[in-house]
FILO-82431 format. One line per 5 residues: their letters; for each residue y, x, z negated of N, C-alpha, C. Coordinates in steps of 0.2 Angstrom, whole numbers, plus 2048, in hexadecimal, padded with zeros to 3 digits. Example, Ala and Ser with C-alpha at 12.3 -4.5 7.8 and 13.67 -1.06 7.14 Angstrom:
as = 7E4,842,7D9,7EA,83E,7D9,7F0,842,7D9; 7F5,840,7DD,7FB,844,7DC,800,840,7D9 $
***
This chain:
xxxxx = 2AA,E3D,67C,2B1,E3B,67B,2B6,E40,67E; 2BB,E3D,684,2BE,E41,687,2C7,E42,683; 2C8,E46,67D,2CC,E49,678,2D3,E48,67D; 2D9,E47,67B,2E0,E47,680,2E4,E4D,67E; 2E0,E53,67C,2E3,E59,67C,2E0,E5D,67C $
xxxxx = 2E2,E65,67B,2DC,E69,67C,2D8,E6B,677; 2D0,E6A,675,2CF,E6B,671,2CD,E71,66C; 2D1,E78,66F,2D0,E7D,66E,2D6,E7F,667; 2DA,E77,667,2DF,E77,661,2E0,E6F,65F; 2DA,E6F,65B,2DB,E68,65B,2E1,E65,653 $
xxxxx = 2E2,E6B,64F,2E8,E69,64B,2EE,E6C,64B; 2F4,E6C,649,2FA,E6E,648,2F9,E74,644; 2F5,E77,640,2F3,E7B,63E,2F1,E83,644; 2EA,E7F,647,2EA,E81,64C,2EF,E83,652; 2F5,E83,653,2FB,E81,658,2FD,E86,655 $
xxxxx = 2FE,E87,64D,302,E8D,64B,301,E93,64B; 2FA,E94,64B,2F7,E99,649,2F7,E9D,653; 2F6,E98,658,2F7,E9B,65C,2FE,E9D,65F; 303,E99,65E,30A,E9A,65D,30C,EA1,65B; 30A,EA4,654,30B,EA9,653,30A,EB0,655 $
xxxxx = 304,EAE,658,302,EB3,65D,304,EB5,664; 307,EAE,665,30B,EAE,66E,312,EB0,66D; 314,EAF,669,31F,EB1,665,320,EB5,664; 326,EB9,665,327,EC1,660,327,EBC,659; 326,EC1,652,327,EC0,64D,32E,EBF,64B $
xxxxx = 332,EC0,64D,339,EBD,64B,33A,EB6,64C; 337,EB5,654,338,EAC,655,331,EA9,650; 32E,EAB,64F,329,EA7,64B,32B,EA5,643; 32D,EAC,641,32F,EAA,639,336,EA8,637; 33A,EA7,640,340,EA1,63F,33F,E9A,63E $
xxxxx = 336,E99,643,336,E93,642,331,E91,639; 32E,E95,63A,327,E95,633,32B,E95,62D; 331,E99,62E,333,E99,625,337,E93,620; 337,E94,61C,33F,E92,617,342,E94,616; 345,E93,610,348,E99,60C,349,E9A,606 $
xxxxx = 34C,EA0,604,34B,EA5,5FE,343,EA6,5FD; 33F,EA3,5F7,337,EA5,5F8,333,E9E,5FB; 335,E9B,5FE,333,E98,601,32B,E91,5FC; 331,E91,5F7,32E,E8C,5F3,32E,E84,5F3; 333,E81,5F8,333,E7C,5FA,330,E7B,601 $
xxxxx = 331,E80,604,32C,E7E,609,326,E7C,608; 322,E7F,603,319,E7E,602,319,E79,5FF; 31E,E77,5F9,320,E72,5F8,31E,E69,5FB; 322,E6B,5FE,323,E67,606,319,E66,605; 317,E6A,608,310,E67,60A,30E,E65,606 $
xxxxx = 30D,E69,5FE,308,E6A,5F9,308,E60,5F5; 30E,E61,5F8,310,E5C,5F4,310,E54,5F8; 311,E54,5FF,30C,E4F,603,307,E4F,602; 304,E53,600,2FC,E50,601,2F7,E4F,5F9; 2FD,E4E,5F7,2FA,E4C,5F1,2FA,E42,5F1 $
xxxxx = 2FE,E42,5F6,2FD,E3A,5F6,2F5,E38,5F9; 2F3,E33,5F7,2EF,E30,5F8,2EC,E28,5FA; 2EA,E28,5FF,2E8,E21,602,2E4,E1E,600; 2E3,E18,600,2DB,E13,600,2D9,E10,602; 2D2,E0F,606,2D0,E0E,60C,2CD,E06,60A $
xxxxx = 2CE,E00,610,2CB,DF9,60D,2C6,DFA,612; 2BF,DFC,610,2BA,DF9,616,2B9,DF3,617; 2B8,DEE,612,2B6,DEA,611,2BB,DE2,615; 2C2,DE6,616,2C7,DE0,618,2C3,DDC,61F; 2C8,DD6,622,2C6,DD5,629,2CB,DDA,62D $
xxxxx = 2C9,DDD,633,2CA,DE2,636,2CD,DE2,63C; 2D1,DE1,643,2D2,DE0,648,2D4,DE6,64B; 2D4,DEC,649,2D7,DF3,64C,2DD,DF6,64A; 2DF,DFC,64D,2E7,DFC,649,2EA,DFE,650; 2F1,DFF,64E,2F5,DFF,654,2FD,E02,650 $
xxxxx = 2FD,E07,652,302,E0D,64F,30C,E0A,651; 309,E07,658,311,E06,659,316,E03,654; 31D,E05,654,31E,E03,650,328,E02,653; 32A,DFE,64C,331,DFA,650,337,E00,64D; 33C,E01,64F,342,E05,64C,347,E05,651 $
xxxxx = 34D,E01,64C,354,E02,650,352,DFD,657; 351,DF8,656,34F,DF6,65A,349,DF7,662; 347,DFC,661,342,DFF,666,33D,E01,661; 337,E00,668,330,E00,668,32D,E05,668; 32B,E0A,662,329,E11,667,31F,E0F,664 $
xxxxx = 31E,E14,669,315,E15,666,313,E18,661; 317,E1D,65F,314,E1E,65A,31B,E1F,653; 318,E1E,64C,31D,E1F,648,321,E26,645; 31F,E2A,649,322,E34,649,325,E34,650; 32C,E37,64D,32F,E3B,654,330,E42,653 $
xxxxx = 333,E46,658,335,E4C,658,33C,E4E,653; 33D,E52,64F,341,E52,64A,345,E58,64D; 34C,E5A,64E,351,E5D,650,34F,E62,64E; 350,E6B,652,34C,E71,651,355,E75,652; 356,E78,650,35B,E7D,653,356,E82,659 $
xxxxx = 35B,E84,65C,358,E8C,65F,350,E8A,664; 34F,E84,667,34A,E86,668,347,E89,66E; 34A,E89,671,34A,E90,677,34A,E96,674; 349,E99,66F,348,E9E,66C,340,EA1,66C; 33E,E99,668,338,E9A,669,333,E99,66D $
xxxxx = 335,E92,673,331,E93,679,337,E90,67E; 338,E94,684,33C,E92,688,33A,E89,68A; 343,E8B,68B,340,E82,68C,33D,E7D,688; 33D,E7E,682,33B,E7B,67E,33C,E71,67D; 343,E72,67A,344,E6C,67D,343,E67,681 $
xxxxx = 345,E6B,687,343,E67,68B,33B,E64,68D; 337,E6A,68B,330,E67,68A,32F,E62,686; 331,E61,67E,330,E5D,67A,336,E56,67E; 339,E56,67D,33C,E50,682,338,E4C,688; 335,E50,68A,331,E4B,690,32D,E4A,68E $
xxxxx = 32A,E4C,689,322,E4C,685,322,E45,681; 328,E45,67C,32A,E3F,679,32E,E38,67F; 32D,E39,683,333,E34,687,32A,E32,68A; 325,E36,68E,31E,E33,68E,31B,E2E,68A; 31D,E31,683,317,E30,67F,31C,E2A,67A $
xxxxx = 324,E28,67D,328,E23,67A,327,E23,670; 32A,E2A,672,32C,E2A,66C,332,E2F,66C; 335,E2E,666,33D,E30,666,33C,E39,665; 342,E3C,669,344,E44,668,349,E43,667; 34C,E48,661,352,E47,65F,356,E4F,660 $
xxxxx = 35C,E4E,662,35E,E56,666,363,E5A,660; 360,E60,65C,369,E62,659,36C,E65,65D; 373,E64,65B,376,E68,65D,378,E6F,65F; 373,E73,65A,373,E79,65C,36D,E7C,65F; 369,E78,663,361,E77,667,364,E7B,670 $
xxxxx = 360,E7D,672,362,E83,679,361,E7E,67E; 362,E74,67E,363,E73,685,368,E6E,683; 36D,E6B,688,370,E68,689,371,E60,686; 376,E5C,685,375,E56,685,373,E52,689; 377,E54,690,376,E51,697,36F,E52,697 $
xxxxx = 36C,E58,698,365,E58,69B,361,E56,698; 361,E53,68F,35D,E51,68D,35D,E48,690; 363,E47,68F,362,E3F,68F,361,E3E,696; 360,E43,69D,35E,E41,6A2,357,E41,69F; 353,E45,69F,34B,E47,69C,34A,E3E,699 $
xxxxx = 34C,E3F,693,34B,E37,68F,34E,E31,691; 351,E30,698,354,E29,698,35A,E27,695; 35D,E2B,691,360,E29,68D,35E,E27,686; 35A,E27,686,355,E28,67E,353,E2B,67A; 354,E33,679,358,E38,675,359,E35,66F $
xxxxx = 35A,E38,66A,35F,E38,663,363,E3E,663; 369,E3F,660,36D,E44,662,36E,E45,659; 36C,E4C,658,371,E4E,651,373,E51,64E; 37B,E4F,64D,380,E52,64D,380,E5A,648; 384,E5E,64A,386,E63,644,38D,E62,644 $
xxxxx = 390,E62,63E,398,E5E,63D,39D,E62,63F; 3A1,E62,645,3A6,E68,646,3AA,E67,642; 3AE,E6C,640,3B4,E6D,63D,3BA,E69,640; 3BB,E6A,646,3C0,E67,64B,3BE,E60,64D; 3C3,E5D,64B,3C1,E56,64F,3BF,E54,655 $
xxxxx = 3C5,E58,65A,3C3,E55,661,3BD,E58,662; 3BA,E5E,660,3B2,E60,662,3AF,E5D,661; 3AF,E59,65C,3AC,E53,656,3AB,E4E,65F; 3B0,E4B,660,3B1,E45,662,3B0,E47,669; 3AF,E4D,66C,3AD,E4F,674,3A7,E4F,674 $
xxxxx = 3A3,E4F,66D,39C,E51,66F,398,E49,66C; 39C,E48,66A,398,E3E,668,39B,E3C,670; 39F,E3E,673,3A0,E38,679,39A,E3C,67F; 399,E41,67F,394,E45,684,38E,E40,681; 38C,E40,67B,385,E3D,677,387,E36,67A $
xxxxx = 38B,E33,67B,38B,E29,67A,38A,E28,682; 390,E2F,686,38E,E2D,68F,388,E2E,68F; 382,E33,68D,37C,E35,68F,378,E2F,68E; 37A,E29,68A,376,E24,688,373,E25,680; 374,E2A,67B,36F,E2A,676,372,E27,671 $
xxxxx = 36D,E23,671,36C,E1A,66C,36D,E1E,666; 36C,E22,662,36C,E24,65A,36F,E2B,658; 373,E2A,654,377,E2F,652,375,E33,64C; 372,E38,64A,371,E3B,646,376,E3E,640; 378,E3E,63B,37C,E44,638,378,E46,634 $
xxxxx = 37A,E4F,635,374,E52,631,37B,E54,62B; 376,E52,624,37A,E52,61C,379,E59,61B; 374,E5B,61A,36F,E60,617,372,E68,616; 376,E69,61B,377,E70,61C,37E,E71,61B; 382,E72,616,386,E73,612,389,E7A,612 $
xxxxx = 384,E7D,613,386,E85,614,37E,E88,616; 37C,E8D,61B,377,E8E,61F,373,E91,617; 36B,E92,617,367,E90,613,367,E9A,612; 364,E9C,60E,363,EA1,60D,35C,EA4,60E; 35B,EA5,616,353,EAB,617,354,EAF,61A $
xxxxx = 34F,EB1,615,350,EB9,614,34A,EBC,61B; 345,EB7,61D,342,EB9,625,348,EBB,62B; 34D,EB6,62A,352,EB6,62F,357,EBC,630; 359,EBE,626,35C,EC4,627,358,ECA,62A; 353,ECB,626,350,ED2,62C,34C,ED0,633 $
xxxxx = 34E,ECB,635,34C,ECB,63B,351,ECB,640; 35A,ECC,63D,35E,ECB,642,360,EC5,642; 35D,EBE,642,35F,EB8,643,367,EB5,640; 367,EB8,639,36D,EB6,636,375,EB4,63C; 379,EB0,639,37E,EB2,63D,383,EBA,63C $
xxxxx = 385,EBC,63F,384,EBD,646,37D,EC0,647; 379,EBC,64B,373,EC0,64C,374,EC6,651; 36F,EC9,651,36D,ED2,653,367,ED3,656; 365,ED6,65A,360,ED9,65D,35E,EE1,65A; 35A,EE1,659,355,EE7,655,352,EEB,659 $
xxxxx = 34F,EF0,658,34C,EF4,65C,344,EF2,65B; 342,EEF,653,33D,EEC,652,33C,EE4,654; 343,EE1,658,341,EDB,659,33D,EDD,662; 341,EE1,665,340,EE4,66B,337,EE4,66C; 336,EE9,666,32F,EEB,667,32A,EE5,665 $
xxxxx = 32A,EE0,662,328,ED9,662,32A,ED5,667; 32F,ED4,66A,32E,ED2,672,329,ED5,678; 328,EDD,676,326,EE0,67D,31E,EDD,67C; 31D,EDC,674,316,EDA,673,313,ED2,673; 318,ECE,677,316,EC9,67A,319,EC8,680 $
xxxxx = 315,ECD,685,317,ECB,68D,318,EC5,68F; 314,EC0,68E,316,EB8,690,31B,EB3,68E; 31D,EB6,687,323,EB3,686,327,EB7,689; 32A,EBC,68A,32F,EC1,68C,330,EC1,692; 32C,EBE,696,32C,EBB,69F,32E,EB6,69F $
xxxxx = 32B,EB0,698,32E,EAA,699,334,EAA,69A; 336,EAE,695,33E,EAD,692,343,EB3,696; 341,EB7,69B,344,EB8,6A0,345,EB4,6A7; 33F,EB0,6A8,33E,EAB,6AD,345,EA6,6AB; 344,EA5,6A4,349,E9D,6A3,351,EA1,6A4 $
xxxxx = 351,EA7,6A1,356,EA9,69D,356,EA9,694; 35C,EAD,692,35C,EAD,68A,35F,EA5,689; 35D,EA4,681,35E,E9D,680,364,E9E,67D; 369,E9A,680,370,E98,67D,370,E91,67C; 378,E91,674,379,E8A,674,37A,E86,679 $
xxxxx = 379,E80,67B,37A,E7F,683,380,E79,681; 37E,E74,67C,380,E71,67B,389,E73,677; 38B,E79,676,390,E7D,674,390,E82,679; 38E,E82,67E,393,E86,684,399,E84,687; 39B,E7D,688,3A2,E7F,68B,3A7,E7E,686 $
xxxxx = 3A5,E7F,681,3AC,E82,678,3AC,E89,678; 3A7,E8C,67A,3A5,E94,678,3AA,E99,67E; 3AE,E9D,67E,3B0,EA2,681,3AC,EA7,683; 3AB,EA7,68A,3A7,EAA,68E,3A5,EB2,68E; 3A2,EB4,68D,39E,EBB,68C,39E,EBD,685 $
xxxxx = 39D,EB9,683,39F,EB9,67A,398,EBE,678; 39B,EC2,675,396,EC7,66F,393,EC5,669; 38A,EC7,666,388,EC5,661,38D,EC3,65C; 390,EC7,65A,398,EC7,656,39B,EC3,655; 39D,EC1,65C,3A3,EBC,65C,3A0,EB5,65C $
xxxxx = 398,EB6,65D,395,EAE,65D,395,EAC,655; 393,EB1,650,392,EB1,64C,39C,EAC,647; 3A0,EAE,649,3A4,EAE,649,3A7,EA5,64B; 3A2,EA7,650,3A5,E9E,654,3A1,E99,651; 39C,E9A,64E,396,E94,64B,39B,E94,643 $
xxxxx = 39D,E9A,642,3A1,E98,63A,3A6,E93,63B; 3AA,E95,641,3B0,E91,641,3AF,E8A,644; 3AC,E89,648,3AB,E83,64B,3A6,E7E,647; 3A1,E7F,642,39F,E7A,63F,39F,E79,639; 3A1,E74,634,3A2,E74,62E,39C,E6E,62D $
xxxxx = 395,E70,62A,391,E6C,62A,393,E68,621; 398,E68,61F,398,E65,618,39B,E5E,61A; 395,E59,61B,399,E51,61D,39C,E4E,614; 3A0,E49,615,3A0,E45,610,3A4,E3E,612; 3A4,E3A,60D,3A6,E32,610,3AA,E31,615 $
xxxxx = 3AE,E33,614,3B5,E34,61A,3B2,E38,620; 3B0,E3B,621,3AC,E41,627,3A8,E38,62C; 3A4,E37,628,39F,E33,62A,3A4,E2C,62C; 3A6,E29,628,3A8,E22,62A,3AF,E24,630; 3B1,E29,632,3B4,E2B,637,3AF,E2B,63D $
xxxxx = 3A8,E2D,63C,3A6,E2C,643,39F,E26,643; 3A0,E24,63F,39C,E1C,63C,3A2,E16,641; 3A6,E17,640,3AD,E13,645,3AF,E16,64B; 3AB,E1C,64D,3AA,E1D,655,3A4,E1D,659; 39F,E20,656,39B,E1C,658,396,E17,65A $
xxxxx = 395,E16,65F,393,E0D,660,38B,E0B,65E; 388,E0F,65F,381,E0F,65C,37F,E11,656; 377,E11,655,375,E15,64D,376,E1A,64B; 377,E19,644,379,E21,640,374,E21,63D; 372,E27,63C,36E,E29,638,36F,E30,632 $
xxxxx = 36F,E30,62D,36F,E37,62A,368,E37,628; 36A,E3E,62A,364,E42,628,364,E4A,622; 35E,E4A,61F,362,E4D,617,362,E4C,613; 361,E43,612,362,E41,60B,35D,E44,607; 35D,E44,600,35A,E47,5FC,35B,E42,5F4 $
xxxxx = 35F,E3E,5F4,361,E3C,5EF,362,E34,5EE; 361,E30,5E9,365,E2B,5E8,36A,E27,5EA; 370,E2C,5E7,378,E2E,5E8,37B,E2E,5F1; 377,E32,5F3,379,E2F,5FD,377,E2B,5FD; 371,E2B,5FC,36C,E23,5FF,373,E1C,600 $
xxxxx = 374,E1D,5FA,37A,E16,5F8,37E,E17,5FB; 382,E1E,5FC,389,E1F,602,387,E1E,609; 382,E1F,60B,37F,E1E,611,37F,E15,612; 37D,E12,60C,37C,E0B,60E,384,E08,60F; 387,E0B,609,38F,E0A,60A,394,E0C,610 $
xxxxx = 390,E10,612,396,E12,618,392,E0E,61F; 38C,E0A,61E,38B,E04,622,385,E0A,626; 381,E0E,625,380,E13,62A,377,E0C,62A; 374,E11,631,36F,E0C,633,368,E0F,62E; 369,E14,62C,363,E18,62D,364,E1F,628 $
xxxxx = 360,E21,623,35D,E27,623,357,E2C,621; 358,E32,625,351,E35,623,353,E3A,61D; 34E,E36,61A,34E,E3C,613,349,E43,616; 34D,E49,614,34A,E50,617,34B,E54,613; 34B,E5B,611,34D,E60,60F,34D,E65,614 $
xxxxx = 34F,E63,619,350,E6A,61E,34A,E6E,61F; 342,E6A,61F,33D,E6E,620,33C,E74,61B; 340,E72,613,33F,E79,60E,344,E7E,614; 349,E7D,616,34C,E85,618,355,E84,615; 356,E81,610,35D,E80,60F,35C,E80,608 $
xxxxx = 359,E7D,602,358,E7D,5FC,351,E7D,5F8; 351,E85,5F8,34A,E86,5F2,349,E81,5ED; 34D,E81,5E9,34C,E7E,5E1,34C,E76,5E0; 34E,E73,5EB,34E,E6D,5EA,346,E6A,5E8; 346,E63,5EB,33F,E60,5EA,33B,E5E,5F0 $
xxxxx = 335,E5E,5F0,333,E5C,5F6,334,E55,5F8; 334,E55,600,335,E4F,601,334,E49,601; 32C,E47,5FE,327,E3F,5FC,32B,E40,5F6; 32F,E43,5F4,32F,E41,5EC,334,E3D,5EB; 33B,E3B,5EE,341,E3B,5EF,340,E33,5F4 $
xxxxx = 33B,E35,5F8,339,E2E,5FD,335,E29,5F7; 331,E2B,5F6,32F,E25,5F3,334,E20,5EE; 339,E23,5EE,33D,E21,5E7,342,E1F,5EA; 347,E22,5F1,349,E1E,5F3,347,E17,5F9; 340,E18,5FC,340,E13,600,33E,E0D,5FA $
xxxxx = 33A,E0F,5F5,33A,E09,5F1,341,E04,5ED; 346,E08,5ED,34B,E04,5EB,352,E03,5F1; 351,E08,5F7,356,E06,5FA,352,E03,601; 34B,E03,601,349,E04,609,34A,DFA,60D; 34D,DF7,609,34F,DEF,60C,356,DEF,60E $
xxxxx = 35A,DF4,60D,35F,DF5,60E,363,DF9,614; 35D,DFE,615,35D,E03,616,35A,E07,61C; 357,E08,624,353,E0B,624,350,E12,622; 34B,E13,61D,34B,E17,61B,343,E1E,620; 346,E24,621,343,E26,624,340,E30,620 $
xxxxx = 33B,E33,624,33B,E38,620,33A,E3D,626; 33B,E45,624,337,E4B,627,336,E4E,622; 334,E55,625,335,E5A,61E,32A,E5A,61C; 329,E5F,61F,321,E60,61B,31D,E5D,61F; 31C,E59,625,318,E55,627,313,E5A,62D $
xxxxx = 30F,E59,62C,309,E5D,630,303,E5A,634; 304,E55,634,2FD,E51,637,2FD,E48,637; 2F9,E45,63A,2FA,E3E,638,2F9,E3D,631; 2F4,E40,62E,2F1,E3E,628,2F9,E3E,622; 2FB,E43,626,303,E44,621,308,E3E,625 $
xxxxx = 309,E3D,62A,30C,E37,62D,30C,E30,629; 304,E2C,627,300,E29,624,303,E2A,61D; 303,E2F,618,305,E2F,614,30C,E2F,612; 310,E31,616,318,E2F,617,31A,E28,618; 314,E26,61A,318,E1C,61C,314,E18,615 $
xxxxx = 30F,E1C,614,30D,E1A,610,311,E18,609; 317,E1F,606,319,E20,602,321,E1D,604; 322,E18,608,328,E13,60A,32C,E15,610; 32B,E1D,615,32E,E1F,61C,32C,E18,61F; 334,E15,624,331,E12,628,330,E15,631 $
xxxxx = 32F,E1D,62E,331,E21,634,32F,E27,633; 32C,E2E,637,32C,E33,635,32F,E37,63C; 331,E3E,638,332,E43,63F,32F,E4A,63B; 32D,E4E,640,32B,E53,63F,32D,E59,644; 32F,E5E,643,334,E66,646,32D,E6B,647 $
xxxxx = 32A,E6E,643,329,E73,642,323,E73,647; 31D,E6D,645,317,E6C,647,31A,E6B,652; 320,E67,652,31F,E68,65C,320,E6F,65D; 324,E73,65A,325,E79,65C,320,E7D,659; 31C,E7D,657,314,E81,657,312,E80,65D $
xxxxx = 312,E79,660,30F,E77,665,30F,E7B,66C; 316,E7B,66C,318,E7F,674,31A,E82,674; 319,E87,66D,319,E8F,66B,313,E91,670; 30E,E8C,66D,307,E8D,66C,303,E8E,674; 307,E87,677,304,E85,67F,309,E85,683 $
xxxxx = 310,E86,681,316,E85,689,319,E7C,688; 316,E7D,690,316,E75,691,313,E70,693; 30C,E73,68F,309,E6D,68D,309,E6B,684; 30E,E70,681,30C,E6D,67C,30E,E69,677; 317,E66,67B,317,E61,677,312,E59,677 $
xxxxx = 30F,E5A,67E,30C,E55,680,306,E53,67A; 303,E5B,67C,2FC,E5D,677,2FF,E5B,66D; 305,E5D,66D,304,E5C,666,305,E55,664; 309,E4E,669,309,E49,667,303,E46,667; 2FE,E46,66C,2F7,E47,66C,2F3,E47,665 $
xxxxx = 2F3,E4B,663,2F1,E4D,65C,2F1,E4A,657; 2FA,E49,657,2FB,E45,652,2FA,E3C,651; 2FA,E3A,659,2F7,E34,65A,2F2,E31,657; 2ED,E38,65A,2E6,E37,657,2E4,E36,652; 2E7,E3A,64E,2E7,E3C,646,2E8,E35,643 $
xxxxx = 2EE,E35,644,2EF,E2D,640,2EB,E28,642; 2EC,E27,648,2E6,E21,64C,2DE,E20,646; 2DF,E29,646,2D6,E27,643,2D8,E25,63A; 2DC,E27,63A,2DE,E27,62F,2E1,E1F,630; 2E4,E1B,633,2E5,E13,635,2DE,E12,636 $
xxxxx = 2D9,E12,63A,2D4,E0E,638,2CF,E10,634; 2CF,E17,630,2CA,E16,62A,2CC,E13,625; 2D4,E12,623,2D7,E0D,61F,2D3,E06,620; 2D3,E06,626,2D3,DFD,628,2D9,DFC,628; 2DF,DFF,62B,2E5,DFD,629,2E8,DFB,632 $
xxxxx = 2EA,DF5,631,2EC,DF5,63A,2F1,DF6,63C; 2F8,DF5,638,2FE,DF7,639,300,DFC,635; 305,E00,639,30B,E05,632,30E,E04,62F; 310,DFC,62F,313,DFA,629,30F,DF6,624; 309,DF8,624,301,DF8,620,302,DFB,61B $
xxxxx = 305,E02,61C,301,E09,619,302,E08,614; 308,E05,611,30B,E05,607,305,E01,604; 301,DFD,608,2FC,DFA,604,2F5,DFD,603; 2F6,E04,606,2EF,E07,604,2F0,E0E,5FE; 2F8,E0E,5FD,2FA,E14,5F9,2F6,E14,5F5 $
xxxxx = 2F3,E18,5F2,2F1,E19,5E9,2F8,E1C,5E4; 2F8,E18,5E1,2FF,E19,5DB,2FB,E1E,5D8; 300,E24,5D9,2FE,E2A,5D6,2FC,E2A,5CE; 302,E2B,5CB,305,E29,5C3,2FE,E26,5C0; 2FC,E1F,5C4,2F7,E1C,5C2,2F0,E20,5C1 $
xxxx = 2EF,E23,5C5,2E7,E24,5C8,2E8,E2C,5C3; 2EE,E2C,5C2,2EE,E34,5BD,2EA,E32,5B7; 2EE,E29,5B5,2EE,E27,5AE,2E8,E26,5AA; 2E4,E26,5B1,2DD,E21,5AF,2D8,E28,5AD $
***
């Protein structure tokens, strides 16, 4: 059998372990961490995989077939690329690798705001099929300059990220300089010289700047004063009024992303939005919250007719994929796991890592016997139950 990637990394796991070998250690444990101790992140995993499937052999069978429907488009599979800050940091070009990867493989990438390539160049890359998602300026017309750049570029889906209320507390970041205003160390120096190939990439590309906040930013601006311009220019605290202001300028889908709760679920439905992804910031903005299948199963079960309801946050493999749709996601995105990838491989790896993930699920659909992904909630095992018994 001829594998559609290389098989010298055939998991996400695998992708990481070589990732952190090819990166200084500053970009790696910007992307690997949480924050505080890092108990919601493990969470996150510990706690997807406790859900479990059940397999029908015995049904009649015709194959399975991953594609699936959203927002009116057809993608092939039901995981996209989930919004990364910084990612030029950790492999030049980043984005734009994962963009052409997902626009191949017809499936959705979604760009933040604070990510190192442009709006324009992404939505050339993707056709116009990008998602774009927002960080909430403080100023209006920044607010409304940077939704009409996202609406000419063509991107069908508006993201609002809820989640980040005030930035997360890790402590990887402070000693490593990353904090705002971030710093360069003498120790971040000697962890660069010790990966020559990243150090060449990222002279070759140049340093990675906000790109999509360069023409706000005042020109030759110091650590310092960047520090200073990310405080002032973004207020990521949204609320009814923030949203329903740009719910009535924009003309496409809304999405929030960040739910975590009941209580938005229902504002989100109220304020007419299309869409959202329950997440917890990948574990990096609140330790003591809850993982995120816990909060999904509870809202797609009472809101998901109402609602698209969507997930990220802890997803590592198809088998986790499968179990997310399982538990009522009609949709998944995953951050961490494409940037292990083209940490790991450059530019082939967002290719190689949707690859993987394809596969993965392809094979967990047909050991179910399951032929669709709107199948999957019929193979759940109720957990509570199987405890009971």
């Amino acid at each position: 059998m001829k594998w559609p990637y290389n098989t010298r990394y055939p998991s996400v796991d695998d992708l990481r372990e070589k990732a952190k070998k090819r990166i200084p250690k500053f970009a790696f444990e910007y992307l690997d961490g949480g924050c505080n101790e890092d108990v919601n992140l493990h969470r996150n995993r510990s706690d997807i995989q406790e859900v479990e499937l059940e397999p029908r052999y015995l049904k009649r069978y015709s194959g399975s077939d991953m594609r699936t429907e959203l927002f009116g488009e057809r993608y092939d599979a039901p995981f996209g690329i989930a919004p990364v800050g910084l990612q030029g940091l950790m492999w030049p070009k980043s984005p734009e690798i994962l963009a052409k990867a997902a626009f191949e493989h017809n499936i959705p990438f979604v760009l933040s705001t604070v990510t190192t390539s442009s709006i324009e160049r992404i939505g050339e890359i993707t056709e116009g099929k990008a998602w774009f998602q927002l960080y909430h300026p403080a100023e209006d017309q920044l607010r409304d300059n940077i939704l009409k750049r996202a609406a000419d570029a063509g991107y069908p889906v508006l993201v609002l990220l809820c989640d980040v209320p005030t930035f997360g507390f890790r402590p990887r970041d402070i000693r490593n300089g990353l904090a705002m205003p971030p710093k360069m160390s003498l120790k971040n120096i000697i962890q660069i010289l010790g990966k020559p190939h990243w150090a060449a990439q990222t002279l070759l590309h140049g340093q990675p700047t906000f790109e999509i906040l360069k023409p706000y930013m005042p020109k030759n601006m110091n650590l310092s004063a960047l520090g200073q311009f990310m405080d002032r220019t973004f207020d990521g605290r949204l609320n009814e009024e923030k949203i329903a202001v740009i719910r009535d300028q924009w003309k496409g889908k809304i999405v929030l992303k960040g739910v975590a709760s009941e209580a938005d679920t229902e504002k989100a439905i109220k304020l007419g939005l299309d869409g959202i992804i329950v997440s917890n910031h990948g574990g990096r903005q609140l330790d003591a919250g809850q993982s995120t299948i816990k909060p999904l199963s509870i809202i797609a079960k009472k809101y998901g007719t109402q609602i698209t309801v969507m997930m990220d946050s802890g997803l590592r493999s198809g088998p986790d994929v499968a179990r997310a749709m399982a538990s009522g996601a009609k949709f998944t995105f995953m951050g961490r796991s494409f940037m292990y990838g083209v940490s790991a491989l450059g530019k082939k790896g967002g290719d190689h890592t949707i690859s993987i993930l394809k596969t993965q699920l392809q094979q967990v659909m047909e050991q179910l016997c399951c032929e669709k992904v709107t199948d999957l909630p019929d193979h759940l095992i109720n957990q509570i139950k199987l405890k009971a018994t």
